[in-house]
C-alpha positions as CSV (number, residue, x, y, z in Angstrom):
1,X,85.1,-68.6,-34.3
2,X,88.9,-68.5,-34.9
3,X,88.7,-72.1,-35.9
4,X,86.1,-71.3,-38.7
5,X,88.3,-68.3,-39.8
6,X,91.6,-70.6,-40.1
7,X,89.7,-72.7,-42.0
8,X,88.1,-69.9,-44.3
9,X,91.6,-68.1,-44.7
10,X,93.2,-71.7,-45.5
11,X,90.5,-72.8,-48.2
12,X,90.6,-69.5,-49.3
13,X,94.6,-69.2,-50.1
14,X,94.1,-72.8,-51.2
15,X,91.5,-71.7,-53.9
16,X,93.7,-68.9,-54.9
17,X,96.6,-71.3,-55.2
18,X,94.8,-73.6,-57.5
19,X,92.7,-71.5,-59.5
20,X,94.7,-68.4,-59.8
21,X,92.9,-65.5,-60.4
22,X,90.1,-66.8,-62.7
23,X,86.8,-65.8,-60.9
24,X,84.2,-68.3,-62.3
25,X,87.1,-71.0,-60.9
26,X,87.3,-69.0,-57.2
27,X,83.6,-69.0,-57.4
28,X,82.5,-72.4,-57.7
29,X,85.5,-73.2,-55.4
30,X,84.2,-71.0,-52.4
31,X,81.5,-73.4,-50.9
32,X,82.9,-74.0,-48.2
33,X,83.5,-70.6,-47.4
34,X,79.9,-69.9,-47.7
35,X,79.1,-71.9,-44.7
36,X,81.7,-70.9,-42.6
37,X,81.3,-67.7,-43.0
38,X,77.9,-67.8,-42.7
39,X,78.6,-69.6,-39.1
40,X,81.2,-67.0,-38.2
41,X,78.3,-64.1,-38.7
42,X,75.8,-66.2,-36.7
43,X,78.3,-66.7,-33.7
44,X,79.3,-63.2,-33.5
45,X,75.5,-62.4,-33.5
46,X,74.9,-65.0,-30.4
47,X,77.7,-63.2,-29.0
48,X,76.2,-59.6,-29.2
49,X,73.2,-61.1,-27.6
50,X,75.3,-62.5,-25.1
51,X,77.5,-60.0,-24.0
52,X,74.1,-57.1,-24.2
53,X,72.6,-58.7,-21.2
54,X,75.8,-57.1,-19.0
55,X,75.5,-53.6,-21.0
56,X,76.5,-50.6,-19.0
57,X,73.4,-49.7,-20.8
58,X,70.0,-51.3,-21.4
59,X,69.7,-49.1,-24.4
60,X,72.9,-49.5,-25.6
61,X,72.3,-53.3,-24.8
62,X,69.0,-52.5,-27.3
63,X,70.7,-51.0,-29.9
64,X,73.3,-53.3,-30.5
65,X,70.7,-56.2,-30.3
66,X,68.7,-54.3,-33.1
67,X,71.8,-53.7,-35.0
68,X,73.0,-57.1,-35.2
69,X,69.7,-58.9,-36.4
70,X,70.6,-56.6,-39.6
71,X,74.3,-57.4,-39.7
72,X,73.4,-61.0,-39.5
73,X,70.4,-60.9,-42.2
74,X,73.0,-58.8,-44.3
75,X,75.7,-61.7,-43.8
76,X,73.3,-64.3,-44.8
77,X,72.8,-62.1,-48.2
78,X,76.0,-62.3,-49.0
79,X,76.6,-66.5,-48.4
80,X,73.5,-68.5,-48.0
81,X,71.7,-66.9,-50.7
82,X,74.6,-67.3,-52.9
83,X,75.2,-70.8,-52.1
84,X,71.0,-72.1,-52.4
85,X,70.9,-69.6,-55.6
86,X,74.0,-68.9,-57.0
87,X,72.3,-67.5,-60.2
88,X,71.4,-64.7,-57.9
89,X,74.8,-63.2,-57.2
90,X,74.4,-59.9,-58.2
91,X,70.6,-59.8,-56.2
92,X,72.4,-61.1,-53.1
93,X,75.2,-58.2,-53.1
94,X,72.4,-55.9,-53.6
95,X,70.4,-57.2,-50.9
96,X,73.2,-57.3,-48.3
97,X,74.8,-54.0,-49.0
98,X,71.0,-52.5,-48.1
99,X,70.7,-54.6,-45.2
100,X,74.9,-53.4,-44.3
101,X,73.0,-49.5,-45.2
102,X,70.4,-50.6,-42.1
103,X,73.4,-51.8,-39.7
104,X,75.4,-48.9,-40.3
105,X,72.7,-46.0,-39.8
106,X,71.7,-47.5,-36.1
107,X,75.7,-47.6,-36.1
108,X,75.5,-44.2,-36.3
109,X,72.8,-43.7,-34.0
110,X,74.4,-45.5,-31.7
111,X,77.9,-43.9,-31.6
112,X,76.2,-40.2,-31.3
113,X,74.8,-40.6,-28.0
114,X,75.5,-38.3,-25.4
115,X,73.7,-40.1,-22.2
116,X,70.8,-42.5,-21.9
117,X,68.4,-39.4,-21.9
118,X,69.6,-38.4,-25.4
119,X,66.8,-38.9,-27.9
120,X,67.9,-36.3,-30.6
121,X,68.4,-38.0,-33.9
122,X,71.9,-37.3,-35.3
123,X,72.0,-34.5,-38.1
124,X,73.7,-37.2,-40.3
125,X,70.4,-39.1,-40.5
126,X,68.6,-36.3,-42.0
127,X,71.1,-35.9,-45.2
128,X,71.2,-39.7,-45.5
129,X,67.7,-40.1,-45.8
130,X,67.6,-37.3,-48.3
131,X,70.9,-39.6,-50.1
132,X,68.6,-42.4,-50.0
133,X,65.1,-40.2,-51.6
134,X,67.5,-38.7,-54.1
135,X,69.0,-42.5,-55.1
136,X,65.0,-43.5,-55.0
137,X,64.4,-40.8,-57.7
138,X,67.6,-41.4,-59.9
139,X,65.2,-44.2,-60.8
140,X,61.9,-42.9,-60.6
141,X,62.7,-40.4,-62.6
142,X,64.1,-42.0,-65.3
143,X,67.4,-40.7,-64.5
144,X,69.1,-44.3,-65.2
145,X,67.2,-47.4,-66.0
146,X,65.7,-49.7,-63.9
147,X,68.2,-52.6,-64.1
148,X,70.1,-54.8,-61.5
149,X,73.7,-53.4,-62.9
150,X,72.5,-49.9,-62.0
151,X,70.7,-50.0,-58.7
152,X,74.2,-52.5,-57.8
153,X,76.2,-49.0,-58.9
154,X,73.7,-46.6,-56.9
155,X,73.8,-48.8,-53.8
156,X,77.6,-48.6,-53.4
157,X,78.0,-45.2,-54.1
158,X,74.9,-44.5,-51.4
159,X,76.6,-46.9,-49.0
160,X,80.3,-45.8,-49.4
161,X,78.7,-42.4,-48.2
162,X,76.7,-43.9,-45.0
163,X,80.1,-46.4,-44.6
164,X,82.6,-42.9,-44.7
165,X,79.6,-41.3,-42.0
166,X,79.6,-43.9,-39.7
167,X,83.6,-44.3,-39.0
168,X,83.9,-40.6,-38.5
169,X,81.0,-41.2,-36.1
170,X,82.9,-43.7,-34.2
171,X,86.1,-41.9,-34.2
172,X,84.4,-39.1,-32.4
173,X,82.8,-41.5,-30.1
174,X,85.6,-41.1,-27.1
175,X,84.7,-37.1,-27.2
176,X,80.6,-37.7,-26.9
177,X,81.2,-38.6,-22.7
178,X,79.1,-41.3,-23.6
179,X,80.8,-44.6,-23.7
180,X,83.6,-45.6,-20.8
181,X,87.0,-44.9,-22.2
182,X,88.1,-48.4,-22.9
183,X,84.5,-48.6,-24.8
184,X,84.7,-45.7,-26.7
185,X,88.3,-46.8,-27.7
186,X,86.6,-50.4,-29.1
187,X,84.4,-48.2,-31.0
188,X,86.8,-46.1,-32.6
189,X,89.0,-48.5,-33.8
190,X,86.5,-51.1,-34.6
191,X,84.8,-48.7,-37.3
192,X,88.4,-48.3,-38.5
193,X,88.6,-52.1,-39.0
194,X,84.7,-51.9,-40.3
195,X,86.1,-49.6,-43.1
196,X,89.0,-51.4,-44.2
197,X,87.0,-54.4,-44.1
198,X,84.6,-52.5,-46.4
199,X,87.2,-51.3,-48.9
200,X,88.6,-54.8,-49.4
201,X,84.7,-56.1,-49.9
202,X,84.4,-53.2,-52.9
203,X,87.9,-54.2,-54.4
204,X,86.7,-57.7,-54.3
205,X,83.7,-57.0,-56.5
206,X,86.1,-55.6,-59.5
207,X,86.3,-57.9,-62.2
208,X,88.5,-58.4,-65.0
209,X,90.0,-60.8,-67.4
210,X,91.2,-63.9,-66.2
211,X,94.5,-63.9,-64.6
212,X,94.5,-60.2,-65.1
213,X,95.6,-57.3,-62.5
214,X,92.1,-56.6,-61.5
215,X,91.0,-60.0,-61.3
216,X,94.6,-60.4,-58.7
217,X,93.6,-57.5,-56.8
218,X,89.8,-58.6,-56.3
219,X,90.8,-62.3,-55.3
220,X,93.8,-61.3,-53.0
221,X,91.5,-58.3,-51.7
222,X,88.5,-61.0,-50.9
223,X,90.9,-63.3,-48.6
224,X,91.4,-60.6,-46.1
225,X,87.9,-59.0,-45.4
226,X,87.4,-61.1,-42.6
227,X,90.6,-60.9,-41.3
228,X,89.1,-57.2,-40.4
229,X,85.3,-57.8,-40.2
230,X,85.7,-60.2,-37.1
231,X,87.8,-57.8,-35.2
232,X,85.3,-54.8,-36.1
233,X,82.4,-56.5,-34.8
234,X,84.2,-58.0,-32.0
235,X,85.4,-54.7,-31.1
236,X,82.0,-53.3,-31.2
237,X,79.9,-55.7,-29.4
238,X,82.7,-55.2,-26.7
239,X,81.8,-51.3,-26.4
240,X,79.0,-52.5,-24.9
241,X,79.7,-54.2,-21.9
242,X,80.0,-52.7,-18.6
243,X,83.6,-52.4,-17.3
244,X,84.9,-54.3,-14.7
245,X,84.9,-52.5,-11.5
């Protein structure tokens, strides 16, 4: 995995050094990326697998199983549609910002447990879902229309909201009794990371002229997302295993 991000963060710096900050350029350059990143997601998702059958937890060992077949899905959005149909850019942000909206609620879930016996579902959930039906009837009710620009400004608003819900959730995770200490500490930093990460992808979608500030800040902002996402995941597949006596 650290070999595949070396190589992403070099080709990415190396596109950025040749291109400058011209985004059709950085695009077609970024290949390469596309597969490695794509290979980063599906490692890290082996690894949650992995590391799940020593859970302190079965259920915890569940949920983060369940919660990584999204994260992974979401990940191929974001590279392997883009590379088979690059037409489809905007669809594939879409697309992987929902699945991301999938990964994050069982985050959520997850991180507000208060013992294996817990079944309540977290008060969050209910105003989320209620985010989501009132998003649904911005465009059912004819409140915006119906086009791939709008839903793409919808979605990011709606996820910024579940991305903002599910740090705070892991930040309180140490006080829920829940977790061991040392996993409840992965949690709360790795949702830290998880944001940041996040922020950086949203800077990366600006756009602006060529060479231009915006266009700078998206491009610079792009070659340091994984430089948190792969620590934030790590972190939180971690938080599941069972500590060493």
């Amino acid at each position: 995995m650290a070999v595949f991000l070396v190589v992403t963060t070099g080709k990415d710096w190396y596109d950025f050094y040749t291109c400058g900050a011209v985004g059709q350029c950085l695009a077609d350059a970024g290949t390469l990326q596309f597969i490695t990143k794509f290979s980063m997601s599906l490692l890290l998702t082996v690894l949650a697998f992995v590391v799940s059958r020593d859970a302190f937890s079965q259920r915890d060992g569940r949920l983060l199983r369940i919660a990584f077949v999204f994260s992974f899905l979401a990940d191929t959005s974001f590279s392997v549609i883009k590379l088979v149909v690059p037409s489809e850019h905007d669809l594939s942000d879409v697309l992987g910002i929902a699945l991301f909206m999938v990964f994050q609620m069982l985050l959520i879930y997850r991180h507000s447990r208060k013992s294996d016996s817990d079944t309540s579902r977290p008060s969050g959930h209910l105003f989320l879902c209620g985010l989501l039906g009132a998003a649904s009837g911005i465009f059912g009710g004819g409140v915006l229309e119906l086009t791939l620009e709008n839903v793409t400004i919808v979605t990011v608003a709606v996820y910024g909201v579940i991305l903002t819900m599910s740090m705070v959730v892991g930040i309180l995770a140490p006080r829920k009794g829940y977790f061991p200490a040392k996993n409840a500490r992965c949690i709360r930093w790795g949702m830290v990371a998880f944001f940041v990460g996040d922020v950086l992808v949203g800077l990366s979608l600006l756009s602006g002229e060529d060479h231009g500030a915006l266009q700078t800040v998206s491009a610079i902002s792009k070659n340091f997302i994984w430089w948190f996402y792969v620590p934030a995941q790590l972190m939180i597949i971690r938080a599941c295993q069972k500590p060493k006596a």
